[in-house]
C-alpha positions as CSV (number, residue, x, y, z in Angstrom):
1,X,69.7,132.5,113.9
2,X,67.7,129.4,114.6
3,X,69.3,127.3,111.9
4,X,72.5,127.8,113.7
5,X,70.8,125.5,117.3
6,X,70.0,122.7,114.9
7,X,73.5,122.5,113.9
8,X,75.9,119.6,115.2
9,X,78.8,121.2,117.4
10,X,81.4,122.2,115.6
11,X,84.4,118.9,116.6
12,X,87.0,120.5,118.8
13,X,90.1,121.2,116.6
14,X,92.4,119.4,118.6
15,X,90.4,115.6,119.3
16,X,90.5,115.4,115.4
17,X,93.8,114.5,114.4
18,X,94.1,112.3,117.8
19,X,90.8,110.8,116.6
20,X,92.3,110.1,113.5
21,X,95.7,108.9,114.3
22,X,94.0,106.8,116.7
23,X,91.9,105.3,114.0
24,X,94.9,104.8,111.5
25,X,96.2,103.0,114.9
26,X,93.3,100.3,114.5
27,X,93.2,100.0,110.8
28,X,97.2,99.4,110.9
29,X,96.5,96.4,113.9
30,X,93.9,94.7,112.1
31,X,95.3,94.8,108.8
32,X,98.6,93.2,110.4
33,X,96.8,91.0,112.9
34,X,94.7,89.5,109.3
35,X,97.8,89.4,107.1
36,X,96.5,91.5,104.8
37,X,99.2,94.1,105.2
38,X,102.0,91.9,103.9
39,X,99.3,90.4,101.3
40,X,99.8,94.4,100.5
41,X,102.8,94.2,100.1
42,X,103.4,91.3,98.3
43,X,100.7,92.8,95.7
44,X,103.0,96.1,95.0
45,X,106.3,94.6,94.9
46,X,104.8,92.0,92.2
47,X,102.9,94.8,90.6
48,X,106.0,97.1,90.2
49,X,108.2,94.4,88.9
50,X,105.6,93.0,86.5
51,X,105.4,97.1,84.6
52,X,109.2,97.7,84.6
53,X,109.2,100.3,87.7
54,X,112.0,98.6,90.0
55,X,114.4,98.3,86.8
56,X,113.6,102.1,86.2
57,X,114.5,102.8,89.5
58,X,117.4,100.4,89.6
59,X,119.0,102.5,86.4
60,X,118.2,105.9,88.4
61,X,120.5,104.8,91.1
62,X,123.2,103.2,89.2
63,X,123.2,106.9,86.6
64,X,122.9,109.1,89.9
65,X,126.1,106.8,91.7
66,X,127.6,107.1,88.6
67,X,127.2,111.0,88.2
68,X,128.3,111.6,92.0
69,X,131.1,109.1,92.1
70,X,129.9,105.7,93.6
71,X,132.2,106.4,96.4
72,X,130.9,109.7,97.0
73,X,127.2,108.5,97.4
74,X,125.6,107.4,100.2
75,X,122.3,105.5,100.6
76,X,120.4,108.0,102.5
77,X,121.3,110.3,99.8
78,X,120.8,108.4,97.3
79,X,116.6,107.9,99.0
80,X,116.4,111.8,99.7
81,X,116.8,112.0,95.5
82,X,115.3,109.0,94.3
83,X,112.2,109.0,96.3
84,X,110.3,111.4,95.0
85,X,110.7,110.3,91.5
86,X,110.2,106.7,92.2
87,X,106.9,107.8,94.4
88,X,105.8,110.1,90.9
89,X,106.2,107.3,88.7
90,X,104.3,104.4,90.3
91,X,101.5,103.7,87.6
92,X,98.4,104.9,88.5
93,X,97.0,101.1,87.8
94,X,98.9,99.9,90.5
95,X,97.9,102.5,93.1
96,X,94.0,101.9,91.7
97,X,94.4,98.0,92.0
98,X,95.9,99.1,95.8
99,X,93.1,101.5,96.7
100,X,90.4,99.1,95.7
101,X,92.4,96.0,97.8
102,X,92.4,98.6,100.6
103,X,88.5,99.7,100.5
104,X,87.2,96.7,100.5
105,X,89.7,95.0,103.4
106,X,87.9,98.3,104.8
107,X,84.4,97.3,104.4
108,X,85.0,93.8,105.5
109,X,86.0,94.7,108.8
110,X,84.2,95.7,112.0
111,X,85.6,98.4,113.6
């Protein structure tokens, strides 16, 4: 059982999501504090107009108000069902081109 001393402590099960959530914490302040959150954002509303997305998800509302009754719909109804679809059909380009943004705003920073 030797092997087993020169192993690193196993991390307590309960500092690693606080670790982590404190982590996300930092990443979120720096990526607002720089601008590059909106940037974000900016990026993936341009993206998902430019390849036809928001229209799709445009005429999935408009058929789903239609089906229900567009008085008999409500808008947090109306996310509950939509949301997964639209969150499926995002083109894997745009959540590459996203990722990549992300990773490197990531290696530029000092945490």
């Amino acid at each position: 059982m030797r092997a087993s001393i020169n192993r690193p402590p196993t991390p307590d099960a309960d500092e690693e999501p606080e670790r982590e959530s404190a982590l996300v914490e930092v990443i979120n302040v720096k990526m607002v504090e720089s601008g590059e959150k909106e940037k974000l954002k900016e990026l993936l509303r341009e993206r998902l107009i430019e390849c036809g997305w928001r229209d799709e998800m445009k005429a999935l509302c408009r058929a789903y108000a239609r089906k229900k009754g567009r008085n008999n719909v409500t808008i947090d109804e109306l996310v509950q069902v939509i949301t997964p679809k639209g969150r499926a059909s995002i083109p894997d380009s745009v959540k590459t081109e996203l990722l990549q943004r992300i990773q490197s705003f990531l290696t530029s920073i000092v945490l």
